[in-house]
C-alpha positions in Angstrom: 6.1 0.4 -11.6 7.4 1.1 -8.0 7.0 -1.8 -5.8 9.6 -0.8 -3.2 7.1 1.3 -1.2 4.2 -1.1 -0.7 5.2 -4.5 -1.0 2.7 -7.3 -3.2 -0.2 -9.4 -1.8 -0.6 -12.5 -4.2 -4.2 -12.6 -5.5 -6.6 -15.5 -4.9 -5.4 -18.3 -7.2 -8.8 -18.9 -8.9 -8.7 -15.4 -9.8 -5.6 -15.2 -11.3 -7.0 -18.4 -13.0 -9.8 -16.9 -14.5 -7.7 -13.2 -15.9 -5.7 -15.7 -17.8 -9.2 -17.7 -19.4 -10.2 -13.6 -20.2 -6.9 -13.4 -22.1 -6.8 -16.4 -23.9 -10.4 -16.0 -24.6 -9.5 -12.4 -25.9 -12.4 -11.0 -23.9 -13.6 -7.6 -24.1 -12.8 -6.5 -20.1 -13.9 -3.6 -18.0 -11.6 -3.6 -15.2 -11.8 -1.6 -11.9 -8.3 -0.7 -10.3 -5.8 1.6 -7.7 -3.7 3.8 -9.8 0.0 4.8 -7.7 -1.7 7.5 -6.3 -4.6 4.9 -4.7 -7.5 6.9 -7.3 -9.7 4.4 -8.2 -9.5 4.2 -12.0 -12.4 1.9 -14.4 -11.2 0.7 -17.8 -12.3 -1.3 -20.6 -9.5 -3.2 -22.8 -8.2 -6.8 -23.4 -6.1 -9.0 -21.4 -2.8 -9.6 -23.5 -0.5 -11.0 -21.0 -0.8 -12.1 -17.3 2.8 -12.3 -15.7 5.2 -12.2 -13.4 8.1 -9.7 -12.8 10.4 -10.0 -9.7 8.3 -11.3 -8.0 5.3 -9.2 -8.6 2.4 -10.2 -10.4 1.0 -8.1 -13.4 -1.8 -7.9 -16.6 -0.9 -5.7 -20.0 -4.2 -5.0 -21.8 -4.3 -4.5 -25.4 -4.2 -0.6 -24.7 -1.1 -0.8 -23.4 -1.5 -0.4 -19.6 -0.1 -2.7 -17.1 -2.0 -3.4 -14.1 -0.3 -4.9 -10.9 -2.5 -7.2 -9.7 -3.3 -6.4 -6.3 -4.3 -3.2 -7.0 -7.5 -5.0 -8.7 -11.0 -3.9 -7.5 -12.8 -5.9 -9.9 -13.0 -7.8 -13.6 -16.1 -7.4 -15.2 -18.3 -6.7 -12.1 -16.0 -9.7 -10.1 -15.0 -8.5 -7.1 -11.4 -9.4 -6.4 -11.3 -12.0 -3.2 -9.2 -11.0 -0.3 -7.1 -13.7 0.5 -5.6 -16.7 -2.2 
C-alpha cells in the first residue's frame, strides 16, 4: 500500500482497542472503508491481525484484505472517531 502520497492519521486509541477485542474474539465484521482511489467500499470478514508497518497502522481480515486504518468509515455500524 502506498503511503508516500497521503501521509497516516493515528486512529482514536479506544478504537484501535476495540478492532483488536473483534480479532481476538474472532468476530464476524462488516466493515466500511476508502479504497486508494477514495471509493467507499463495505465488507464483511474477520479481523486476523491489527498491526503496525513503518509506521502505519493496518487490519488483515480473514479474506485476505488489508485495510490501513485511517481509511476506516466504520466497524459494525461504529463510526470511526476523528481524533485519538
Amino acid at each position: 500500500m502506498e503511503t508516500s502520497n497521503n501521509p497516516y492519521q493515528p486512529i482514536d486509541c479506544n478504537y484501535y482497542d476495540r478492532l483488536e477485542a473483534w480479532a481476538t474474539m474472532r468476530t464476524i465484521c462488516r466493515i466500511v472503508f476508502r479504497d486508494e482511489e477514495g471509493k467507499e467500499q463495505d465488507v464483511t470478514a474477520r479481523i486476523e491481525d491489527v498491526y503496525a508497518l513503518n509506521k502505519v497502522e493496518y487490519m488483515r481480515m480473514d479474506n485476505g484484505l488489508v485495510i490501513r486504518l485511517d481509511s476506516l468509515l466504520s466497524v459494525n455500524n461504529i463510526p470511526l472517531p476523528d481524533h485519538c
